[in-house]
VMD Tcl script that draws the C-alpha trace (Angstrom):
set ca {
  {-7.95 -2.52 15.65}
  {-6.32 0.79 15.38}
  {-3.07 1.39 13.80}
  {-0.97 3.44 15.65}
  {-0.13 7.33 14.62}
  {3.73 7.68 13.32}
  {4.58 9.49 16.56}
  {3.80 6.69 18.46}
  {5.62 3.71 16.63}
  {8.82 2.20 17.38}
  {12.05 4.69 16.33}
  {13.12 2.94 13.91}
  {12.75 2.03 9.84}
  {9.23 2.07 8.39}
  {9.77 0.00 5.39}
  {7.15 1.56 2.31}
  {6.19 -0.74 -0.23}
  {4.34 0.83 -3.32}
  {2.58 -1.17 -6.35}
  {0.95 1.00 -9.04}
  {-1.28 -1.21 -11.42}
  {-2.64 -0.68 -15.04}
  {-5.92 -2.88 -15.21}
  {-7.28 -5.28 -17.72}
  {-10.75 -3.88 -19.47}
  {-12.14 -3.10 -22.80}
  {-13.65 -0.48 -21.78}
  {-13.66 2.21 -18.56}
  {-16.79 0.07 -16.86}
  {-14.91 -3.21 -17.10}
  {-11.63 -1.56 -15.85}
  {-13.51 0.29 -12.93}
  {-14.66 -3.09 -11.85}
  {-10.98 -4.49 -12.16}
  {-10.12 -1.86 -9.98}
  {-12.91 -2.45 -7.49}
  {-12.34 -6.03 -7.42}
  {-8.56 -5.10 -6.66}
  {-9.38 -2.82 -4.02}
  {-11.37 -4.93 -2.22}
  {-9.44 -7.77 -1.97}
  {-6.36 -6.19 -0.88}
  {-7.88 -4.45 1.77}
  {-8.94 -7.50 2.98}
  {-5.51 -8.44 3.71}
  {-5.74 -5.45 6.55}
  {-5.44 -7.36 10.09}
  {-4.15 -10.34 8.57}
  {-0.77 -9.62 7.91}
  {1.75 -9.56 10.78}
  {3.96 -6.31 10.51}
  {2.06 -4.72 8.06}
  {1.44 -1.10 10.05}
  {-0.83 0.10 6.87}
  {-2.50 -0.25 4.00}
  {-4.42 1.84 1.48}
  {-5.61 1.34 -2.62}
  {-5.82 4.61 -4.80}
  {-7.80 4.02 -7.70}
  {-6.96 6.82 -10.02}
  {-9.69 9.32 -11.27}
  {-7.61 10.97 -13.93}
  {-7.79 9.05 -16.43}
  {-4.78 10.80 -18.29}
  {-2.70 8.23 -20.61}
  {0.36 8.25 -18.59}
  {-1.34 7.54 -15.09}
  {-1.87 3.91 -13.36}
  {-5.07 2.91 -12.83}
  {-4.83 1.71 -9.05}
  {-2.18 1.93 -6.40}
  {-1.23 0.13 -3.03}
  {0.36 2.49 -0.70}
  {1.74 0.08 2.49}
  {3.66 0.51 5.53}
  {5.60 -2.45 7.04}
  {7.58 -2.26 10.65}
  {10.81 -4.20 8.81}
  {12.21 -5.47 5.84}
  {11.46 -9.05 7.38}
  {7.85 -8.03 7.64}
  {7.77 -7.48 3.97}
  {9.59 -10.12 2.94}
  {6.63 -12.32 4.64}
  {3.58 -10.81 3.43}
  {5.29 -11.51 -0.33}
  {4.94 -15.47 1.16}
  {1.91 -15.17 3.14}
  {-0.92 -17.63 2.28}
  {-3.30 -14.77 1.98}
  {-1.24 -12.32 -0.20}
  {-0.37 -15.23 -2.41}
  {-4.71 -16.15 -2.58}
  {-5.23 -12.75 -3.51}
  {-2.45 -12.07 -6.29}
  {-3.50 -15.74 -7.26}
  {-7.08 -14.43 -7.71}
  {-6.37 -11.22 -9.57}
  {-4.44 -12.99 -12.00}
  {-4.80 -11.91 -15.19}
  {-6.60 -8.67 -13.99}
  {-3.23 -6.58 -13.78}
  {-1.12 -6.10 -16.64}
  {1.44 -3.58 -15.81}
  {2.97 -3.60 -12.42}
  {5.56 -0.75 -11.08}
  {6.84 -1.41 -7.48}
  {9.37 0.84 -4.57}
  {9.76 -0.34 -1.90}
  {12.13 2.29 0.77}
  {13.29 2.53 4.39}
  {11.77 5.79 5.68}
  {13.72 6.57 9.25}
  {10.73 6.90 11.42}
  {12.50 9.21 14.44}
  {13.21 11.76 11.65}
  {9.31 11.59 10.60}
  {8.88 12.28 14.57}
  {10.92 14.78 15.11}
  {9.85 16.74 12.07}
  {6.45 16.88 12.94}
  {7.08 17.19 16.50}
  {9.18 20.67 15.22}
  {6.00 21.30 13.17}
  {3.73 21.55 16.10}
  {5.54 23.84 18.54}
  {5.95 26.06 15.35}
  {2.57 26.45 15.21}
  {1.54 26.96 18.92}
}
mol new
graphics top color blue
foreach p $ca { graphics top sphere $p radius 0.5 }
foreach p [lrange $ca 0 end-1] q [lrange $ca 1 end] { graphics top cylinder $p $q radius 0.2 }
display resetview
């Protein structure tokens, strides 16, 4: 199931909901397989969600001091939308199942006004024919 492009959603607020993560691990092998572990089961929450528009995890290759070690980058089509995925039975199975695996959490969550998104890149393109 496709997602649709941000020209073609609703006008409206896109509500943007960002977790960064430090990892448990004694070392970078067990952390890169926190970080796998995390990955996968959050993107298995893609198409289960109602409202949630997208989803992506980062897992960070820097590995400077100061960075997180993963981040989920999600879209949501309302602040109701969000509000249930932090109650839905499979968010709360896969935070239940990471437990432990996490041990810094930073969060933002934003209203991004969608029509201005639009009509910026819709200025973008006749620029550039």
């Amino acid at each position: 199931m496709g997602l649709p492009s941000i020209e073609n959603r609703t006008v409206g607020d896109c509500i943007k909901h960002i977790v960064m993560w430090n990892v448990a691990g004694a070392n970078d092998t067990e952390k890169d397989q926190a970080a796998a572990t995390i990955k996968s089961r959050f993107e298995g929450l893609r198409d289960l969600i109602p409202g949630l528009l997208h989803l992506e995890i980062g897992v960070d290759f820097s590995r400077v001091s100061y960075a997180c070690d993963v981040v989920l980058y999600s879209e949501f089509s309302s602040k109701e939308a969000l509000a249930a995925y932090a109650t839905h039975p499979a968010h709360l199975k896969v935070r239940d199942e990471l437990e432990g695996m996490r041990i810094a959490r930073h969060q933002v969550d934003y209203v991004q006004d969608v029509e201005a998104v639009a009509s910026s890149s819709r200025r973008a393109l006749s620029s550039a024919v």
